[in-house]
N, CA, C and O atoms as a MOPAC input file, in Angstrom:
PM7 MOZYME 1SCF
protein

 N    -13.79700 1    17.88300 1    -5.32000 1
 C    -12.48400 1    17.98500 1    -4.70800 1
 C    -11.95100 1    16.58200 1    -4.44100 1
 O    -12.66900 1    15.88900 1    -3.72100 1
 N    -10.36900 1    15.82300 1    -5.07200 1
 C     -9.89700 1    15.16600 1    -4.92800 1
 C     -9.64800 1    14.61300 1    -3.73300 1
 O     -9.99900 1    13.54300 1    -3.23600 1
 N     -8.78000 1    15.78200 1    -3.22300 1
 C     -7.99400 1    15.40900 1    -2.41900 1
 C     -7.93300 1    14.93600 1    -0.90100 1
 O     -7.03200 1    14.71200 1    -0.09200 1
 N     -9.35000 1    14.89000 1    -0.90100 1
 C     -9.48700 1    14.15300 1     0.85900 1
 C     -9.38400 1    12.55800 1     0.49500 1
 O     -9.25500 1    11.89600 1     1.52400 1
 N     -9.40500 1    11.83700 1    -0.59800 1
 C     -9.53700 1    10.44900 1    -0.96100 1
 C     -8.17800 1    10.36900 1    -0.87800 1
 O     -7.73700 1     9.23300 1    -1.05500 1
 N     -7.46100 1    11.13900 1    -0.68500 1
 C     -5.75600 1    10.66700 1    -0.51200 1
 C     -5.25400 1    10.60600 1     0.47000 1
 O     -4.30300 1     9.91700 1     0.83600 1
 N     -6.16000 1    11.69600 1     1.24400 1
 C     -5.39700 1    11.86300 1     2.79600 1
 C     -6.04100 1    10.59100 1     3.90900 1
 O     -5.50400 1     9.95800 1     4.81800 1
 N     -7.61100 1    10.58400 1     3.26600 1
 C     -8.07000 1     9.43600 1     4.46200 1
 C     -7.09100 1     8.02500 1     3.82200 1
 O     -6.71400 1     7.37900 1     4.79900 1
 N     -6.70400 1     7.53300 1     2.80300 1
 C     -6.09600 1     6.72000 1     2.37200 1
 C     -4.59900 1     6.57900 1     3.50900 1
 O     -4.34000 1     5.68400 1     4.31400 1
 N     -3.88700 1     7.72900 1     3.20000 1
 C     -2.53800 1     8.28400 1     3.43300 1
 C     -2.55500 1     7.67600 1     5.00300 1
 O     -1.67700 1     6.86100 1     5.28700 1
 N     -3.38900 1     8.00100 1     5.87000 1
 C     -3.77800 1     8.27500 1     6.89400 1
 C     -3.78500 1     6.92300 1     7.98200 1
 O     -3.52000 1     6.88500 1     9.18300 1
 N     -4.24900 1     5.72700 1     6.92700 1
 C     -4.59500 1     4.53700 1     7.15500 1
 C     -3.29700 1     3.78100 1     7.50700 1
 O     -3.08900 1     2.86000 1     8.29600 1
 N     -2.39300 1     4.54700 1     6.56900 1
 C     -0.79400 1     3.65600 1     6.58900 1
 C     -0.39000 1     3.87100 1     8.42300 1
 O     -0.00300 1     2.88900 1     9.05700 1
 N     -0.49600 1     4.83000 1     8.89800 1
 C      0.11200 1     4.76800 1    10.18000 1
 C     -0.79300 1     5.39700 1    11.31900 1
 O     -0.80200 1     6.58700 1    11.63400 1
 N     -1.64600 1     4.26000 1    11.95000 1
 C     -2.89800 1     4.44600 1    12.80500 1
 C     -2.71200 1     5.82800 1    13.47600 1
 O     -3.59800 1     6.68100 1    13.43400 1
 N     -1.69600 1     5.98700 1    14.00600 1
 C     -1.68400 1     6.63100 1    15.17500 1
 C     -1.51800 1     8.40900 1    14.73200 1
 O     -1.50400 1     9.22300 1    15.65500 1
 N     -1.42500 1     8.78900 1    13.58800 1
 C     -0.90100 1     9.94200 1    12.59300 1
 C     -2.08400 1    10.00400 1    11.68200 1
 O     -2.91500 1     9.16200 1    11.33900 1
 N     -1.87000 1    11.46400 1    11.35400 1
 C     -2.43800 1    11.95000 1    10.27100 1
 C     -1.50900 1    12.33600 1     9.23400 1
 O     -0.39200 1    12.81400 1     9.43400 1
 N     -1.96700 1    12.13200 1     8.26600 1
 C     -1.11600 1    12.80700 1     6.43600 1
 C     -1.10900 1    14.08600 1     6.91500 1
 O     -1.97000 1    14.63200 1     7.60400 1
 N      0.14300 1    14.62100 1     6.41500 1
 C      0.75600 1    16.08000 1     6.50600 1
 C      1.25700 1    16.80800 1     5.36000 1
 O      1.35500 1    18.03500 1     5.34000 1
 N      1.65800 1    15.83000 1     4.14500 1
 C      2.19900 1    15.97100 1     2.99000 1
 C      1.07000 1    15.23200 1     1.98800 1
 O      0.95400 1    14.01200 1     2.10300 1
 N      0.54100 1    15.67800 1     1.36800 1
 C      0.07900 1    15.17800 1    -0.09400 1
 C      0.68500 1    15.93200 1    -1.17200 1
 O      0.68300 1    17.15900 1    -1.07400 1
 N      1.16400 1    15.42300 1    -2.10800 1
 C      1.05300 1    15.79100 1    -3.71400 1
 C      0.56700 1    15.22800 1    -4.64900 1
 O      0.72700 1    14.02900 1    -4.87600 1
 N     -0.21600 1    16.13900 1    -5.45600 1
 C     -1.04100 1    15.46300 1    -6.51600 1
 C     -0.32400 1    16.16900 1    -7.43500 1
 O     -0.30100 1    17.36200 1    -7.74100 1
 N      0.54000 1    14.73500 1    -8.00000 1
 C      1.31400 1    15.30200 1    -9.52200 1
 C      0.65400 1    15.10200 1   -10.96900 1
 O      1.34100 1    15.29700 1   -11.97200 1
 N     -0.81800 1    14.67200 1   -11.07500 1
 C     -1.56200 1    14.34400 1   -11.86800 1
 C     -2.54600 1    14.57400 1   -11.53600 1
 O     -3.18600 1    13.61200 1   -11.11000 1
 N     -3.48000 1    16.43600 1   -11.53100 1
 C     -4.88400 1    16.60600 1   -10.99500 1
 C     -5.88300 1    15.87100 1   -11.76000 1
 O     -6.87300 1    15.46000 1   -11.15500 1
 N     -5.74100 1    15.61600 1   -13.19100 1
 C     -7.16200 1    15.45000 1   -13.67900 1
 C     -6.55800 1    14.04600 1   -14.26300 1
 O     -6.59900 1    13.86100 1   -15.48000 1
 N     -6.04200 1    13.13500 1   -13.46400 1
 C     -6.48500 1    11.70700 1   -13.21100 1
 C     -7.34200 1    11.63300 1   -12.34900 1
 O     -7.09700 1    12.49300 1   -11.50300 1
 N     -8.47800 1    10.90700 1   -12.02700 1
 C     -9.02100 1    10.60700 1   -11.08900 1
 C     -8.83400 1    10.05700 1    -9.62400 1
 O     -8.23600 1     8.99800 1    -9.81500 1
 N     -8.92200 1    10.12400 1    -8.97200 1
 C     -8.29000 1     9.19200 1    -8.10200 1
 C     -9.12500 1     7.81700 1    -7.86400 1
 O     -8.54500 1     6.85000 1    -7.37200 1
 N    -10.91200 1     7.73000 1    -8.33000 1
 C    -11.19700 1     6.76200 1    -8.07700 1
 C    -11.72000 1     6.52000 1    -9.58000 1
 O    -12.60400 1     7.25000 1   -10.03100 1
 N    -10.88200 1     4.97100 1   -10.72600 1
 C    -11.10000 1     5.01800 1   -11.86500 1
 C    -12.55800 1     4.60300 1   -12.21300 1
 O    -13.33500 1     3.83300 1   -11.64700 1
 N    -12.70400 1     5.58100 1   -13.64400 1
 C    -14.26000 1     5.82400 1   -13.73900 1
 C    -15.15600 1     6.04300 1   -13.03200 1
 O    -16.36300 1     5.91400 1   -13.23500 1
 N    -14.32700 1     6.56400 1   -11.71100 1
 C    -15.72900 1     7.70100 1   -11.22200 1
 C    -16.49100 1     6.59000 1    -9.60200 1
 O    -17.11400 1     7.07700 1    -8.65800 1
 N    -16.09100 1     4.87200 1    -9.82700 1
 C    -16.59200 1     4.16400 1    -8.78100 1
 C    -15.69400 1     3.17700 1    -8.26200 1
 O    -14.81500 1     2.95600 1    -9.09600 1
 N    -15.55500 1     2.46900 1    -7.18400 1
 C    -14.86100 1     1.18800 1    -7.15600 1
 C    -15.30900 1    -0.08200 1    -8.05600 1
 O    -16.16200 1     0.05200 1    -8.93400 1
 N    -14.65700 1    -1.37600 1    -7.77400 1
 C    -15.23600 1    -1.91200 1    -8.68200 1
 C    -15.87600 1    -2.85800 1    -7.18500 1
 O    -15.40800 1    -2.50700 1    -6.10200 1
 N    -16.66700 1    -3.73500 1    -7.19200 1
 C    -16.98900 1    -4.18900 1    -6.05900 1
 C    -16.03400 1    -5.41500 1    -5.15400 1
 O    -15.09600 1    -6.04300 1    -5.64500 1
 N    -16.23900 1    -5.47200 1    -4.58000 1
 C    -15.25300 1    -6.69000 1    -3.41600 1
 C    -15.12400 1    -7.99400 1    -4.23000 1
 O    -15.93300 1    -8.46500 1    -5.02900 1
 N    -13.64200 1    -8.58200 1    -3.75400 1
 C    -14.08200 1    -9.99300 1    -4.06000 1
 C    -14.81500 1   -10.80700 1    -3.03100 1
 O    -15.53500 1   -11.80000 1    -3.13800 1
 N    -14.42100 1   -10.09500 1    -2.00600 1
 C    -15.40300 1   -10.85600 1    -0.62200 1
 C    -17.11400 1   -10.99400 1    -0.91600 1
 O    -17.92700 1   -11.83800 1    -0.53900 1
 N    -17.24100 1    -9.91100 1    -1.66200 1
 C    -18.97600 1   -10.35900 1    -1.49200 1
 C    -19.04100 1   -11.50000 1    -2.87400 1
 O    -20.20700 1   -11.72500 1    -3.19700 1
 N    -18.46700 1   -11.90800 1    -3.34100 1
 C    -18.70800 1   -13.24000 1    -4.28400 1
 C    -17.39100 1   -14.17100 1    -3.70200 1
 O    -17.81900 1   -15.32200 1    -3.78300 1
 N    -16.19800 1   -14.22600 1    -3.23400 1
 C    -15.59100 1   -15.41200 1    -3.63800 1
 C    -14.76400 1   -15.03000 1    -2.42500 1
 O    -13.53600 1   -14.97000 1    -2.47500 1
 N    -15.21000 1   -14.86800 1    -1.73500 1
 C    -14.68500 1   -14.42000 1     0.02400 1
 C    -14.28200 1   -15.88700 1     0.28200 1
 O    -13.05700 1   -15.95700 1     0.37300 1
 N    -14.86800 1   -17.04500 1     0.42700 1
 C    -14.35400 1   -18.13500 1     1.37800 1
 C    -13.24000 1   -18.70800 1     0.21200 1
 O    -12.23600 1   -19.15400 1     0.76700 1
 N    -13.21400 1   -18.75500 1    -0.59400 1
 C    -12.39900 1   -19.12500 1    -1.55600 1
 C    -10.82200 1   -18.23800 1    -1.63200 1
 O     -9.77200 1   -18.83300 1    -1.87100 1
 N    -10.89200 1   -16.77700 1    -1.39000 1
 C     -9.46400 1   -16.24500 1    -1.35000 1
 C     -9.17400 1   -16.75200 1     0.28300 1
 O     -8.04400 1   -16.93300 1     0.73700 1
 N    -10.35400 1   -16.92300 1     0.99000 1
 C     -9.75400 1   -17.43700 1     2.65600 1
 C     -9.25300 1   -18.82700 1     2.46100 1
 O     -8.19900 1   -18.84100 1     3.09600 1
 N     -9.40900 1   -19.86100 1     1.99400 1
 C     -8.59400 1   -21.10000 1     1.69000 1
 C     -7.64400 1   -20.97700 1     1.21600 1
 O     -6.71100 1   -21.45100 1     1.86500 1
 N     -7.25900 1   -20.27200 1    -0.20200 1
 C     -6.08600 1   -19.78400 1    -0.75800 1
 C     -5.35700 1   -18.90100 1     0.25200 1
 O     -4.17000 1   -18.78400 1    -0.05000 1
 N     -5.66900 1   -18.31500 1     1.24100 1
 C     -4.50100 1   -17.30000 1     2.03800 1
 C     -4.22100 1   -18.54100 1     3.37600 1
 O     -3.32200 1   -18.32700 1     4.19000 1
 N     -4.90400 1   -19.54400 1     3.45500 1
 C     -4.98800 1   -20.42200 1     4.52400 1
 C     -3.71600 1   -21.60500 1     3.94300 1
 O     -3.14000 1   -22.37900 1     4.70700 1
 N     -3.51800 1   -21.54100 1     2.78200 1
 C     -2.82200 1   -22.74800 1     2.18300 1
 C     -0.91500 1   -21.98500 1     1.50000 1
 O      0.10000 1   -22.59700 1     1.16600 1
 N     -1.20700 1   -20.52700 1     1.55700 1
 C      0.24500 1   -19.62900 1     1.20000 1
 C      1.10100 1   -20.25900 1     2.62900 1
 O      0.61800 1   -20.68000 1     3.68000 1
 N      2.46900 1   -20.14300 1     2.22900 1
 C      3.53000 1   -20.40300 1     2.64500 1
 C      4.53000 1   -20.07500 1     2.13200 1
 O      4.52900 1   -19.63900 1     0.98000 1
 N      5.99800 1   -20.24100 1     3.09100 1
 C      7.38100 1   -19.77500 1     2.14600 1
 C      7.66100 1   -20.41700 1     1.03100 1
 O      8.09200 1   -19.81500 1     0.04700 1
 N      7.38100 1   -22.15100 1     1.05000 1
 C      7.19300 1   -22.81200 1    -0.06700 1
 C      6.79900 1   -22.68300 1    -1.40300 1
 O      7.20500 1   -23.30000 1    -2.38800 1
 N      5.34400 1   -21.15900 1    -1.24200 1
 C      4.27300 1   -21.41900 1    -2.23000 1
 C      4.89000 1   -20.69900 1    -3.42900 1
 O      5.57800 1   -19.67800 1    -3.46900 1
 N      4.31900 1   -21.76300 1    -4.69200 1
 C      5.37300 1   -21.11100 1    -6.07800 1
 C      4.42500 1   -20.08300 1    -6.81500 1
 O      3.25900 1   -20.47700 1    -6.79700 1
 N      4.56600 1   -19.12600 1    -7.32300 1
 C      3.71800 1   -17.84500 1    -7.50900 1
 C      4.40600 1   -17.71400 1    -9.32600 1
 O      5.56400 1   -17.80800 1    -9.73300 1
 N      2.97800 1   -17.44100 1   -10.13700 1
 C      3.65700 1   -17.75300 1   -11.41200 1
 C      3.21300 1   -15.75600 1   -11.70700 1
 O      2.39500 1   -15.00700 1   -11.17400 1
 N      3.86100 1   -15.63800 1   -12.39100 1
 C      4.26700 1   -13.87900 1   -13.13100 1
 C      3.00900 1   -14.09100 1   -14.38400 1
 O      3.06600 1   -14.80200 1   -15.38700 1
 N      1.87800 1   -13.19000 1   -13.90600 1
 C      0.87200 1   -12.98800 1   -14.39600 1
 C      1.13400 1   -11.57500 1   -15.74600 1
 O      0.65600 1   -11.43700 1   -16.87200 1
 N      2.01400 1   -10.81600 1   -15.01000 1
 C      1.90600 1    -9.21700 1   -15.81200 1
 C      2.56300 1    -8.71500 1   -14.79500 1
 O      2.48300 1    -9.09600 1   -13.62700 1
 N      3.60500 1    -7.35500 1   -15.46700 1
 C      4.40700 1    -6.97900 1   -14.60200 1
 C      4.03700 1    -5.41600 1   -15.02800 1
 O      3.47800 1    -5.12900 1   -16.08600 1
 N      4.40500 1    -4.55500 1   -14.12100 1
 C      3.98400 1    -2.94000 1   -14.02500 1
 C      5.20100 1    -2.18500 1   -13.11800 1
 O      5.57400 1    -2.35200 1   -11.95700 1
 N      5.66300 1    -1.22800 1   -14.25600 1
 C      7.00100 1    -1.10700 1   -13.52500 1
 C      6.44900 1     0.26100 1   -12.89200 1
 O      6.02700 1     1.02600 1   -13.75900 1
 N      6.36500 1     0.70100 1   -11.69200 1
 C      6.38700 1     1.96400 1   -11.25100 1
 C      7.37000 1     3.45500 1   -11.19200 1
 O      8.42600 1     3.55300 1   -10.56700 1
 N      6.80800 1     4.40100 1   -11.89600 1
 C      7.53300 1     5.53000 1   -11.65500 1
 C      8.09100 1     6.46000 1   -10.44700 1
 O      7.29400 1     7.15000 1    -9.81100 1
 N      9.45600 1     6.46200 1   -10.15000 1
 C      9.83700 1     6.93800 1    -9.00800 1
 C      9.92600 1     6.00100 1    -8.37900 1
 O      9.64700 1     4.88900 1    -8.82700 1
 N     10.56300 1     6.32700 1    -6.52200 1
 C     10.79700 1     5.89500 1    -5.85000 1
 C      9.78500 1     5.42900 1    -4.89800 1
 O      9.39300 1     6.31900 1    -4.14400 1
 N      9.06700 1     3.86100 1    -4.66700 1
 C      8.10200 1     3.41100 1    -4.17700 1
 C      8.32200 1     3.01600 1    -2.28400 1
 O      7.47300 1     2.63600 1    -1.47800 1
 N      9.83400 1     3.30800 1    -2.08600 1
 C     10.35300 1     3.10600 1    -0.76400 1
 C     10.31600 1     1.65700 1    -0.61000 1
 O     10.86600 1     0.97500 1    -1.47500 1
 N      9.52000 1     0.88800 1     0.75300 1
 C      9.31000 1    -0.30200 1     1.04800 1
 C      8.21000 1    -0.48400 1     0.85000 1
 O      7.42200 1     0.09400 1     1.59900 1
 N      7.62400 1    -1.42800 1    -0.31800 1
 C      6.28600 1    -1.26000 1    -0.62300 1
 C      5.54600 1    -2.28700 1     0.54100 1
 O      6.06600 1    -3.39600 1     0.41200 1
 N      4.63400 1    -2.30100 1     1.50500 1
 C      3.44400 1    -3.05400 1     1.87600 1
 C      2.79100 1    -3.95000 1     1.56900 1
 O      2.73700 1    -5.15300 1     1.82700 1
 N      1.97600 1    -2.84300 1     0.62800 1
 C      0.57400 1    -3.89700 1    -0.07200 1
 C      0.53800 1    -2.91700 1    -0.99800 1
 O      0.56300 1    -1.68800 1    -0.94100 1
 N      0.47400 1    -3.71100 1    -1.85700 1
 C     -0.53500 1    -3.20800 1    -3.49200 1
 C     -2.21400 1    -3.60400 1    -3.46900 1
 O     -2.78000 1    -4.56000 1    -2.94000 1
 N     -2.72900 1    -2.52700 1    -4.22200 1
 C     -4.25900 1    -2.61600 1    -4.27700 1
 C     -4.83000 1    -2.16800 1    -5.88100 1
 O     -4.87600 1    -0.98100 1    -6.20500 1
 N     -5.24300 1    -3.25700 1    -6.80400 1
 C     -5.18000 1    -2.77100 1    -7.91900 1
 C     -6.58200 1    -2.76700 1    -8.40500 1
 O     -7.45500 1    -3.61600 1    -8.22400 1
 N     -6.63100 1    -1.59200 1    -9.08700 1
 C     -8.36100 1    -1.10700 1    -9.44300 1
 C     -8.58700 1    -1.88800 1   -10.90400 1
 O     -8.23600 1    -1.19400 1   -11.85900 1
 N     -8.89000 1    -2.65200 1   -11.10300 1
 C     -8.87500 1    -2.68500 1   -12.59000 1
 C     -7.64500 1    -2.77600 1   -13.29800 1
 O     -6.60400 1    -3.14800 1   -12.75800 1
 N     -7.74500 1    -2.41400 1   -14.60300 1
 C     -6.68000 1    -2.06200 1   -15.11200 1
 C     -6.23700 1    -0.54800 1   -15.04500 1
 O     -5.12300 1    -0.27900 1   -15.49300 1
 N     -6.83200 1     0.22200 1   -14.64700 1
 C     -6.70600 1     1.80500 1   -14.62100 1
 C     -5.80600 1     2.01500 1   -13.58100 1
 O     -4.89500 1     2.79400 1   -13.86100 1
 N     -5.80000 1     1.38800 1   -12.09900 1
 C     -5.19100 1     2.32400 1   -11.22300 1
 C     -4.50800 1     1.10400 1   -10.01200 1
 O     -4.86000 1    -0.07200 1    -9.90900 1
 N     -3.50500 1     1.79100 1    -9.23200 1
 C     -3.02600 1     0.72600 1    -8.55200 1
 C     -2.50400 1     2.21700 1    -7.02300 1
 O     -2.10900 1     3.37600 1    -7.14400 1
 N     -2.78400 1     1.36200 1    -5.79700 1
 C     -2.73200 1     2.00900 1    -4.76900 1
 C     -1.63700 1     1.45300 1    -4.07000 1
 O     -1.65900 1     0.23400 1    -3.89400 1
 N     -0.36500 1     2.32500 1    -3.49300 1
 C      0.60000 1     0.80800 1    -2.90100 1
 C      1.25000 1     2.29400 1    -1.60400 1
 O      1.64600 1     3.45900 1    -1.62500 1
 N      0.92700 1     1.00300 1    -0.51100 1
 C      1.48700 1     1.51400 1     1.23400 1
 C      2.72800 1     1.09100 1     0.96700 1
 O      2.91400 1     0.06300 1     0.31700 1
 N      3.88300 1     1.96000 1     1.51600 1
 C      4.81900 1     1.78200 1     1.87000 1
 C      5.59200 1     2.77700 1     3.38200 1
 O      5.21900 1     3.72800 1     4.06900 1
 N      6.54500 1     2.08200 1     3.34300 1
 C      7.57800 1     2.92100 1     4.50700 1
 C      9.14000 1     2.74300 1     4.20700 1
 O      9.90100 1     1.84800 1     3.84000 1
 N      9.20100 1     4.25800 1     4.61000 1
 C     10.72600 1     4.76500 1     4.77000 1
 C     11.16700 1     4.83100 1     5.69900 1
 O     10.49000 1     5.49200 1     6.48700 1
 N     12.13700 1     4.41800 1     6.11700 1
 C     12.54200 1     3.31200 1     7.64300 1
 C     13.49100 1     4.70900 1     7.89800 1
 O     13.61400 1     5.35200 1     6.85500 1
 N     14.11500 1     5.24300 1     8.95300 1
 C     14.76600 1     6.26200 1     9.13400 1
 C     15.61900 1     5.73800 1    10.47100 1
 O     16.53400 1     6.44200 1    10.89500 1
 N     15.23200 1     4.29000 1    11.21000 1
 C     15.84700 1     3.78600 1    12.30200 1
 C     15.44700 1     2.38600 1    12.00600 1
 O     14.38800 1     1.80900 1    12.25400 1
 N     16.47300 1     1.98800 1    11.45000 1
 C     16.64400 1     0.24300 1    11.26100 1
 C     15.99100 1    -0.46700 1    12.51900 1
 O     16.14600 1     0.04400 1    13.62800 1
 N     15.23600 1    -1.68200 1    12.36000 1
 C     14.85100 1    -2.57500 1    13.02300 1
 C     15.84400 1    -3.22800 1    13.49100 1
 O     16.84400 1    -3.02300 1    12.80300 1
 N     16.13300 1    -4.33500 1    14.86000 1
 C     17.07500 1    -5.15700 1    15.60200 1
 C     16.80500 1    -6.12000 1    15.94800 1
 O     16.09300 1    -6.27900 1    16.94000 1
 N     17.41200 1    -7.33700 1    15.05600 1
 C     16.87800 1    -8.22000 1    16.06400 1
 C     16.80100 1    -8.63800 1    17.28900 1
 O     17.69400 1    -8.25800 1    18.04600 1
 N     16.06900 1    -9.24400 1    17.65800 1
 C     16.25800 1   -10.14600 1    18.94200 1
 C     16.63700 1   -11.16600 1    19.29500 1
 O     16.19000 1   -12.07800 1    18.59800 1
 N     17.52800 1   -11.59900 1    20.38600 1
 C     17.85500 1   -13.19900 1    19.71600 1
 C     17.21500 1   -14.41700 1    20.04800 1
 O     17.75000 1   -15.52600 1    20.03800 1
 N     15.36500 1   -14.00500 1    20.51300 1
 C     14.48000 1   -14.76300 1    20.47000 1
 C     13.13300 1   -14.16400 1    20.41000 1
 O     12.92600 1   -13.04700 1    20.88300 1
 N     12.07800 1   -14.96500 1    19.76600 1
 C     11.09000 1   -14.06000 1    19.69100 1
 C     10.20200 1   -13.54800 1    21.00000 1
 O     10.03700 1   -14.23100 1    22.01000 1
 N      9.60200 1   -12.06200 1    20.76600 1
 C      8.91100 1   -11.42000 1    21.96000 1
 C      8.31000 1   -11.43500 1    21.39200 1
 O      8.46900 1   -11.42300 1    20.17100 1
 N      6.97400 1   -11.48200 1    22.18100 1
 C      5.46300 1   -10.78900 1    22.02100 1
 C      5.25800 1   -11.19900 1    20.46500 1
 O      4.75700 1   -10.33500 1    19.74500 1
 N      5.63300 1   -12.55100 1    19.84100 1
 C      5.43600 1   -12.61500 1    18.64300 1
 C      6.29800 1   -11.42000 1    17.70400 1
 O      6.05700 1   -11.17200 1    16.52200 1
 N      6.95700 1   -11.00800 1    18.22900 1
 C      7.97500 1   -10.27800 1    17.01700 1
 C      9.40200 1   -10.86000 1    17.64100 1
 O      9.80000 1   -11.12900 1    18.77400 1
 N      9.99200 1   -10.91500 1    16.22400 1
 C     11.62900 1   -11.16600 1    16.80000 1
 C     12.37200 1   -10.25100 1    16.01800 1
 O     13.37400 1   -10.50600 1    15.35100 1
 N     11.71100 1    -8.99400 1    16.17700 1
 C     12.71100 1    -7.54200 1    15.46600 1
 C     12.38200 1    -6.32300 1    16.71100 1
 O     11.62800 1    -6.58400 1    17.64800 1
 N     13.03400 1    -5.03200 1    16.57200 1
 C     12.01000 1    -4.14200 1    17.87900 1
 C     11.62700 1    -3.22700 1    16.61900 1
 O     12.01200 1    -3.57500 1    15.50300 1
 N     10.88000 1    -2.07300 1    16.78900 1
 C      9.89600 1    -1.85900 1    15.94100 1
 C     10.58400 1    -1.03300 1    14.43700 1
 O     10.22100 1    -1.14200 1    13.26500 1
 N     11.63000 1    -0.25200 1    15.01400 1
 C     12.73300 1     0.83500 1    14.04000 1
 C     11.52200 1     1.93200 1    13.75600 1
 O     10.39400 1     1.50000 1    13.99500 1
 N     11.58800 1     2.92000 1    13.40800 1
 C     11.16200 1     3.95300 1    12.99000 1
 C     10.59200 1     4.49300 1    11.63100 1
 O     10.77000 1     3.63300 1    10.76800 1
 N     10.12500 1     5.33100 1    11.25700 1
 C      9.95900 1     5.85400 1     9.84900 1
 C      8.98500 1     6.49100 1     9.55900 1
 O      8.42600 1     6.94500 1    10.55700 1
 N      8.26700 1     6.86900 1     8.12400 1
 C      7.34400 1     7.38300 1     7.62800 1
 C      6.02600 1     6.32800 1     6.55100 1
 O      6.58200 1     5.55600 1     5.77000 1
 N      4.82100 1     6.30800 1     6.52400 1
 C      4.04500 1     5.60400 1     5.99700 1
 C      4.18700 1     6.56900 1     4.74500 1
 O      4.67200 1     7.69700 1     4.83000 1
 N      3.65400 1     5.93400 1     3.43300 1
 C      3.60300 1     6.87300 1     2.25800 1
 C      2.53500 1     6.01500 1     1.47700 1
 O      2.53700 1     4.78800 1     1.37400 1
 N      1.65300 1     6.87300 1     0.96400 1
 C      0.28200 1     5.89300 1     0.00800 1
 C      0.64000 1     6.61200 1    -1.46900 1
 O      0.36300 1     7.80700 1    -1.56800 1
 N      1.15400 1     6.03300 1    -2.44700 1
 C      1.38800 1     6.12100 1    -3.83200 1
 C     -0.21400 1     5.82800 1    -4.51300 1
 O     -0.82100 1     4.84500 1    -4.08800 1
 N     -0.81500 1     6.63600 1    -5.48600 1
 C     -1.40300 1     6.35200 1    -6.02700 1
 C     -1.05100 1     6.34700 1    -7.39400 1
 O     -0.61800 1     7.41300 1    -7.83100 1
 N     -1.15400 1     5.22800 1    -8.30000 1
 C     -0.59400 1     4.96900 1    -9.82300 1
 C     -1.69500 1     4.65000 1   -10.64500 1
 O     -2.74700 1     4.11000 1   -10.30500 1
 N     -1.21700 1     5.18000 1   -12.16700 1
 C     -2.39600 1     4.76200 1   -13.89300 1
 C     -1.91400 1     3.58200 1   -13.88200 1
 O     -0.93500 1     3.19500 1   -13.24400 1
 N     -2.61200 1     2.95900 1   -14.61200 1
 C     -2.46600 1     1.69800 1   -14.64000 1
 C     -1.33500 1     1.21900 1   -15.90000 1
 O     -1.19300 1     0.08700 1   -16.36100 1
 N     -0.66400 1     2.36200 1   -16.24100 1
 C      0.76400 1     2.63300 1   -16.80800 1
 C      2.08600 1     2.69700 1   -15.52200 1
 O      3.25400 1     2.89300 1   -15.86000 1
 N      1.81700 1     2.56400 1   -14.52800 1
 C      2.39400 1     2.84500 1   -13.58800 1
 C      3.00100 1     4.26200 1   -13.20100 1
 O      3.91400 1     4.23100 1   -12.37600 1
 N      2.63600 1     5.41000 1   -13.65900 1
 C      3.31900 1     6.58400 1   -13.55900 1
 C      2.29700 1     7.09500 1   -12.44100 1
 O      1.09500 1     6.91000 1   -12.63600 1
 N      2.67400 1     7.64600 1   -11.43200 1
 C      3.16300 1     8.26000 1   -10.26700 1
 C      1.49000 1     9.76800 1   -10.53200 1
 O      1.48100 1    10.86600 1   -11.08800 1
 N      0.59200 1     9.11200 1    -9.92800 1
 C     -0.70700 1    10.45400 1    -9.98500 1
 C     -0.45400 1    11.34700 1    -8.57100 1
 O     -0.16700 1    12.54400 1    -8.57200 1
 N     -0.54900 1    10.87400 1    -7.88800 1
 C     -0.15600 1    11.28100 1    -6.47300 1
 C     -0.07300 1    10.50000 1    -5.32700 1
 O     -0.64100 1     9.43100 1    -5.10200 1
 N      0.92200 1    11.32900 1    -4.40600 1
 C      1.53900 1    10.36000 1    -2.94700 1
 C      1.31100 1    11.36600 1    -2.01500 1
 O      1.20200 1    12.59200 1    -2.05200 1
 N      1.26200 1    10.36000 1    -1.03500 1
 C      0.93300 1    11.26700 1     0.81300 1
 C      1.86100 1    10.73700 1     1.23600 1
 O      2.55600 1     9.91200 1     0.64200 1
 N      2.02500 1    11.21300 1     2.52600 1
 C      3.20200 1    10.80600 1     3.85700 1
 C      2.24200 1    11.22100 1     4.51700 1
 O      1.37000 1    12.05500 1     4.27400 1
 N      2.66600 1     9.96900 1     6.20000 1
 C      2.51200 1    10.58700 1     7.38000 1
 C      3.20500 1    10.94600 1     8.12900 1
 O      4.35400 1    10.76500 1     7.72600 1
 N      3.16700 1    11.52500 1     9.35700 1
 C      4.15600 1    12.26500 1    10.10300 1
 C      4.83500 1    10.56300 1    10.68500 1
 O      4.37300 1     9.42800 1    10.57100 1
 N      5.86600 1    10.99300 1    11.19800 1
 C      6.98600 1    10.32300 1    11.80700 1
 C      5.66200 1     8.81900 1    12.55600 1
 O      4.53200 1     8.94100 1    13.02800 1
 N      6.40800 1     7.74500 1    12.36100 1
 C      5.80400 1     6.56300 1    12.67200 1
 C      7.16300 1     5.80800 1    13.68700 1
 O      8.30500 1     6.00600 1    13.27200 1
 N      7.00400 1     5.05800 1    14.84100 1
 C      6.03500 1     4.99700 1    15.72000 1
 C      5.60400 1     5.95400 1    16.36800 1
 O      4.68600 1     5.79200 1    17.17300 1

């Protein structure tokens, strides 16, 4: 059975909620390609992506490796998480109450929080659309 690897996924996007909606529009893709993950980069080259995330900035120039156009509507994407070449995992949110600024920063934010829904897209490494979750209403 697939489908609990979507919901604990789904689930992750908005701590405080559980997934309420899954669809799996592609049953007999896998959800995890060939059957395993592939292993961390942390357990080989962990201090090395920590210097590189220590040295990013607005400055930093980012060169276009390969591009993957996704099927459907991806909302506000998060983070992408890509398996290989087979599969790609991407958090997003659908904002339903715009954020505001502030006209100085609080508590380290200078927006207030706005509202919405978390959504976990799972994609082939064609980019077409295997299956997506939502969680209930976020904050």
């Amino acid at each position: 059975m697939k489908a609990p690897s979507i919901v604990i996924a789904a689930t992750l996007l908005c701590s405080s909620t559980l997934a309420t909606n899954v669809t799996i529009l592609r049953p007999n893709e896998p959800f995890v390609p060939n059957g395993t993950l592939p292993p961390p980069h942390a357990d080989s080259d962990g201090g090395s992506i920590v210097q590189h995330f220590a040295n990013l900035g607005r400055s930093t120039k980012w060169k276009l490796i390969s591009k993957t156009h996704f099927e459907g509507d991806t909302g506000e994407p998060e983070g992408i998480v890509r398996f290989g070449d087979d599969q790609y995992i991407v958090s997003s949110g659908v904002y339903t109450v715009a954020t505001k600024s502030y006209a100085h920063e609080i508590n380290g934010t200078d927006r207030t929080l706005g509202a919405g829904y978390a959504h976990m897209l799972l994609y082939d490494g064609k980019g077409r659309l295997i299956a997506k979750g939502r969680s209930l209403p976020c904050p």
